[in-house]
C-alpha positions in Angstrom: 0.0 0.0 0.0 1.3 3.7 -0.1 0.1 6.9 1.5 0.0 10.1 0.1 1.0 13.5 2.0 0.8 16.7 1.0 4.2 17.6 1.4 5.5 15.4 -1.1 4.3 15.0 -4.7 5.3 11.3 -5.1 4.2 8.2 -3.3 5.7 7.2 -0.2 6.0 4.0 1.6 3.2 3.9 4.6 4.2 3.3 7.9 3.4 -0.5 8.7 0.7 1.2 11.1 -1.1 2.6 8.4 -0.8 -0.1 5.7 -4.5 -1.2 6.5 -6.0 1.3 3.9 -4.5 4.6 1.8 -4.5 7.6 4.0 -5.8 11.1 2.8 -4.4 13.5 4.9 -6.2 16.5 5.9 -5.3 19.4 3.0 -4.5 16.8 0.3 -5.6 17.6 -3.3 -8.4 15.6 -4.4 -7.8 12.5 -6.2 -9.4 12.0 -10.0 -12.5 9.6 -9.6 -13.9 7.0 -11.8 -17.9 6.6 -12.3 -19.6 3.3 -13.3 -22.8 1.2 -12.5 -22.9 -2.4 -11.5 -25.4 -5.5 -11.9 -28.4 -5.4 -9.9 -28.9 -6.6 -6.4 -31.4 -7.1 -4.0 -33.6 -4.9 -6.4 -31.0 -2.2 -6.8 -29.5 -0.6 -9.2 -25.9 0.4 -8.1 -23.9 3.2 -9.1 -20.2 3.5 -8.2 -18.0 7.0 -6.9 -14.5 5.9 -6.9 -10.8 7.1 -6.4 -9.2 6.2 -10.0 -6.6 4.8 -8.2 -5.1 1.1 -7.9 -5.3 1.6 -3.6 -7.7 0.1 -0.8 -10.5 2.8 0.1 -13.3 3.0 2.9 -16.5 1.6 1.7 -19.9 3.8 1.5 -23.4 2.8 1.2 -25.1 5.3 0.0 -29.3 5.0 -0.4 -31.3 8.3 -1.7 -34.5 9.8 -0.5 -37.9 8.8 -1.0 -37.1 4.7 0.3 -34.4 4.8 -2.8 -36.7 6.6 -5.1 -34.2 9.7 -5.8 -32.0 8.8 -8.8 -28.3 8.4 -7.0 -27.4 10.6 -9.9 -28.8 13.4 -8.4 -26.5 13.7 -5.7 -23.4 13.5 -8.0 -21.6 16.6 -6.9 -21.5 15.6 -3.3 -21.0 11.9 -3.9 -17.8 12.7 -6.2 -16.6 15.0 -3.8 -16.6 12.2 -0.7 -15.3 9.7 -3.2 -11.9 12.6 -4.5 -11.2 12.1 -0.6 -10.4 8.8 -0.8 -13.7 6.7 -0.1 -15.6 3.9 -2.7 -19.2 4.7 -2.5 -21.8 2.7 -3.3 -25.2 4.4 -4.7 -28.5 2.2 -4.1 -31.4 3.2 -5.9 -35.0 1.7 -7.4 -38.1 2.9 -8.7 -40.4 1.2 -6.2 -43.4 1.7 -3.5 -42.0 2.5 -0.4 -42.2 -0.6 1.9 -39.7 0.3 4.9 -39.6 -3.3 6.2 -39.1 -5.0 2.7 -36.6 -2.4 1.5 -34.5 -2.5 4.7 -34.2 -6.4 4.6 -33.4 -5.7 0.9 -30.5 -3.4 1.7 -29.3 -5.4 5.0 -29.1 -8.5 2.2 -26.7 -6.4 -0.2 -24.5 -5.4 3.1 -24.1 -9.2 3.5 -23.4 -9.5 -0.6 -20.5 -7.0 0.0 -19.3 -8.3 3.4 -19.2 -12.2 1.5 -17.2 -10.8 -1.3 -19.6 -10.2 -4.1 -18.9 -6.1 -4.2 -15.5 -6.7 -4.0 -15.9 -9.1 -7.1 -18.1 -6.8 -9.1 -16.5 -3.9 -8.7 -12.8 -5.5 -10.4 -15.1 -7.1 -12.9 -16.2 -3.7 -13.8 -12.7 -2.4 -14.4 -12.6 -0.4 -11.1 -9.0 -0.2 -9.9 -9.9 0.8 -6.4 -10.6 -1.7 -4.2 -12.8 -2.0 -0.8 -11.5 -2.3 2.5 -14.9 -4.4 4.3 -13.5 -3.7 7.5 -13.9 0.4 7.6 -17.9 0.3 5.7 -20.0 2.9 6.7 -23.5 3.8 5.6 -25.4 6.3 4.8 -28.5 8.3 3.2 -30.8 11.1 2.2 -34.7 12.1 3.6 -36.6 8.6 3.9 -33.3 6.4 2.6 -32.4 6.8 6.0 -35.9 4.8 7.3 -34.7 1.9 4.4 -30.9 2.0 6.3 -32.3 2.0 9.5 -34.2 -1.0 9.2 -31.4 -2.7 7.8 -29.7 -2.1 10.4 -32.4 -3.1 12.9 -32.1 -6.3 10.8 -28.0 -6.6 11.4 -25.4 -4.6 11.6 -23.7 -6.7 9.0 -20.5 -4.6 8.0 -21.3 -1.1 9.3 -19.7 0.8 11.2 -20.5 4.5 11.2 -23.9 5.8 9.7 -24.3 9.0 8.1 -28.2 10.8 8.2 -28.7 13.6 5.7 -31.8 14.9 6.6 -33.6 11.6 7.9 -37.2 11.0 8.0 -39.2 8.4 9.7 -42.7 6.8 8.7 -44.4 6.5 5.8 -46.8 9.2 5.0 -45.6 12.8 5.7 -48.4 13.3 8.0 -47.2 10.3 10.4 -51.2 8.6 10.3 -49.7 5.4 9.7 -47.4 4.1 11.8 -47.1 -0.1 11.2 -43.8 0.5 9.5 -42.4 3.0 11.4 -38.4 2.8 12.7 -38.3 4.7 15.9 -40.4 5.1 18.4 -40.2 8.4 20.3 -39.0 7.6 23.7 -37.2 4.8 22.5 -33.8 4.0 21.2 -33.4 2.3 18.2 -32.1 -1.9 18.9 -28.3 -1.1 17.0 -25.7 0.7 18.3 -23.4 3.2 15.8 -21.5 5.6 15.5 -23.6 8.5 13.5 -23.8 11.6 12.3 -26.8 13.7 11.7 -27.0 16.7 8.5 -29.7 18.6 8.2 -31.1 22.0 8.3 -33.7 24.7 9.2 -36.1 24.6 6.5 -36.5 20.8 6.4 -39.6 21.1 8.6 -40.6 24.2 6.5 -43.3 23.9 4.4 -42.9 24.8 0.2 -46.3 25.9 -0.3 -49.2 26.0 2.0 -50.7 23.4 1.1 -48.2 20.5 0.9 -47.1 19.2 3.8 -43.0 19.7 4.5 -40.6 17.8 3.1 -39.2 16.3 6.2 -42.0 17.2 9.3 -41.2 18.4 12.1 -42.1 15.3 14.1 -40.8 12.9 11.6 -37.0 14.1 11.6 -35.0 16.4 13.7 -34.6 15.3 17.0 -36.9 11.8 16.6 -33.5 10.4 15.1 -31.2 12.4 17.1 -32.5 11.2 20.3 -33.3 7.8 19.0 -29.7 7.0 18.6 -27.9 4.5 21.1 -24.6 4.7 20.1 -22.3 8.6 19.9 -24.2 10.6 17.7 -23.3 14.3 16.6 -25.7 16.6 14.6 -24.5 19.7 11.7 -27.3 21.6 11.6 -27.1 24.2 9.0 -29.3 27.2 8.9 -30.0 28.9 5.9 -30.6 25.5 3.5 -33.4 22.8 3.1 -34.2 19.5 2.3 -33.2 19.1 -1.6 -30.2 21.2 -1.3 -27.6 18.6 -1.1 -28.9 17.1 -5.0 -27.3 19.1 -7.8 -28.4 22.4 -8.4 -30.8 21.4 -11.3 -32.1 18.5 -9.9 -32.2 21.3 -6.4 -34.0 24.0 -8.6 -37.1 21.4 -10.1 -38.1 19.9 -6.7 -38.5 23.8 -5.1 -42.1 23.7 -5.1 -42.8 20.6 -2.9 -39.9 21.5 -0.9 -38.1 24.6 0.5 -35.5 26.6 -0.3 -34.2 29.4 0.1 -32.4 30.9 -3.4 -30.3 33.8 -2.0 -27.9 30.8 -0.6 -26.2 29.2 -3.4 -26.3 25.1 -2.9 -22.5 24.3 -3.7 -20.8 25.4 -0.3 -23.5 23.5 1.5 -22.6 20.1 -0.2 -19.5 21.5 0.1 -19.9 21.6 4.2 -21.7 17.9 4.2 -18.6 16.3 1.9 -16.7 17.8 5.0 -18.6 17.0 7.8 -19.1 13.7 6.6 -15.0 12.9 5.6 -14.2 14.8 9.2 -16.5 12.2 10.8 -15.1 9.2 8.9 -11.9 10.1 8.9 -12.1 9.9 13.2 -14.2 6.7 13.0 -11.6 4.7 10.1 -8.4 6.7 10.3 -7.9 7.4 13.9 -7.8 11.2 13.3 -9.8 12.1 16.6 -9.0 15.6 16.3 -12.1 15.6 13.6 -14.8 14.9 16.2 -13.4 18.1 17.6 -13.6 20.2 14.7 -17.6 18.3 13.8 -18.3 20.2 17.6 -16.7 23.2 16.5 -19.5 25.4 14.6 -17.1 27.9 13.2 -15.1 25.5 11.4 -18.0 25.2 8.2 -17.6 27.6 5.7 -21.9 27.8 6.2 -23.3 29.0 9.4 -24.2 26.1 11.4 -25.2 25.1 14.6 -23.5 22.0 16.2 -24.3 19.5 19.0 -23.4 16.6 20.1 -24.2 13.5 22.9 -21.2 11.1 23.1 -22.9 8.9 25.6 -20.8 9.2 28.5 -17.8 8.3 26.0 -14.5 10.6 25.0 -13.4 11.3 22.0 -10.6 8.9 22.3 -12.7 5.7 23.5 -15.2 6.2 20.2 -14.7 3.2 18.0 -16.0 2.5 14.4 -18.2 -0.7 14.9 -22.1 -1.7 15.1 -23.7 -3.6 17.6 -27.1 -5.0 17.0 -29.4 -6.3 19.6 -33.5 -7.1 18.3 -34.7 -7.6 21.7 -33.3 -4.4 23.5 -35.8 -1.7 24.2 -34.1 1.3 25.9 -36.0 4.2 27.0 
């Protein structure tokens, strides 16, 4: 394996200590990266962010909003700009009914496809030159993607380790009427225990027109995930953005009437503030660079104006390890 540091402009021998994976130090240039799709599974089409580079990367999940429904192209801007900092993400999506339960068993069944070996096997059959490293796997998702990753989780852990929420929503109709396939319970924490961080913003609860209901309700995202969380959870919340502002900016500009917006804030430095919060929080969980969940507390560290918090469960920064525990029978209130 080899490292790259920003002081030098060729490749350099890693330390045996960080041979595990290639290192991205904090500063380094981007690295080119590689798009391509893959076969089906589990109902998925997947769509592949990659480092064009013959290295080991971090593995993401990614799942978009509305249970998948969201074309992963959409978010292309901020997927590319994880993946240039050294990460192999993994877009999910499908045309399909939402059906939380289904859908999560469906995604926690591709976590076990990559964990045997069968990502890793599509991914050089494809001509990728990057490679996966199964043991540093987060995932992560958009609006109601997060509902179809939380089940799977709440299925098994399988190979996560850290979980990423960009604007999560619960339940299944934005009114929250029905509530047979809802994930959390309010009171309740959820029956896995992760790492995670939380993104989202002021207008997600806001309504587009008065007579829609808001993209991401008030009761439905927000602080139902936030306090539902067992494991160390932090929360980016950024002020003058909403719910569709992390797709790219056409894709942003056509869903404005159902959800809103606010135009006098261009969208680029925002996606610009979640590929950094979410490489920061990585980056702590896979690289040991605790420093980061310092700088994720640190509100004036975003180029956005944001609001931080976080509830580390009793832990320090230096005791927080990547990893997933899941337990279906325990209810903690």
């Amino acid at each position: 394996q080899v490292c790259f540091s920003c002081s030098v402009s060729a490749e350099v021998t890693c330390p045996t200590a960080m041979r595990s994976s290639v290192q991205f130090l904090a500063g380094c240039a981007a690295v080119p990266v590689m798009n391509t799709t893959l076969p089906k599974q589990e109902g998925f089409d997947l769509q592949v962010f990659a480092p064009d580079q013959s290295a080991q990367f971090p593995l993401i999940l990614f799942v978009g909003g509305l249970s998948a429904d969201v074309p992963v192209k959409l978010y292309s801007d901020l997927l590319n700009s994880i993946a240039s900092s050294g990460y192999v993400i993994v877009g999910l999506g499908h045309l399909a009914i939402p059906n939380y339960p289904k859908q999560g068993l469906s995604f926690n069944k591709v976590m076990q496809w990559a964990e045997a070996g069968g990502l890793s096997a599509a991914l050089a059959k494809a001509g990728v030159a990057a490679t996966v490293d199964l043991t540093k796997a987060a995932v992560m998702a958009q609006s109601a993607g997060n509902h179809v990753v939380g089940q799977g989780l709440a299925d098994g852990c399988s190979l996560a380790k850290g979980f990423i929420m960009i604007d999560p929503v619960d339940g299944v109709d934005p009114y929250g009427i029905i509530k047979k396939e809802d994930l959390i319970t309010p009171g309740q924490k959820l029956n896995f225990t992760i790492p995670a961080l939380q993104l989202d913003n002021a207008l997600d609860p806001v309504k587009a027109k008065p007579a829609y209901p808001a993209c991401a309700p008030a009761k439905l995202t927000g602080d139902r995930w936030y306090n539902a969380m067992a494991g160390p959870i932090w929360n980016v919340h950024a002020a003058n953005y909403g719910h569709i502002d992390c797709l790219n900016d056409g894709a942003a500009a056509a869903a404005e009437l159902v959800c809103k917006t606010d135009p006098s804030y261009p969208n680029a430095p925002y996606r610009a503030a979640l590929a950094d919060a979410t490489t920061l929080f990585l980056n702590a969980l896979f690289q040991g660079q605790t420093d980061s969940f310092s700088a994720l507390e640190d509100a004036t560290h975003f180029a956005v104006n944001v609001s931080t918090k976080a509830d580390l469960k009793g832990q320090t920064h230096a005791q927080i390890r990547a990893g997933c525990v899941n337990t279906p029978s325990m209810v903690v209130v």
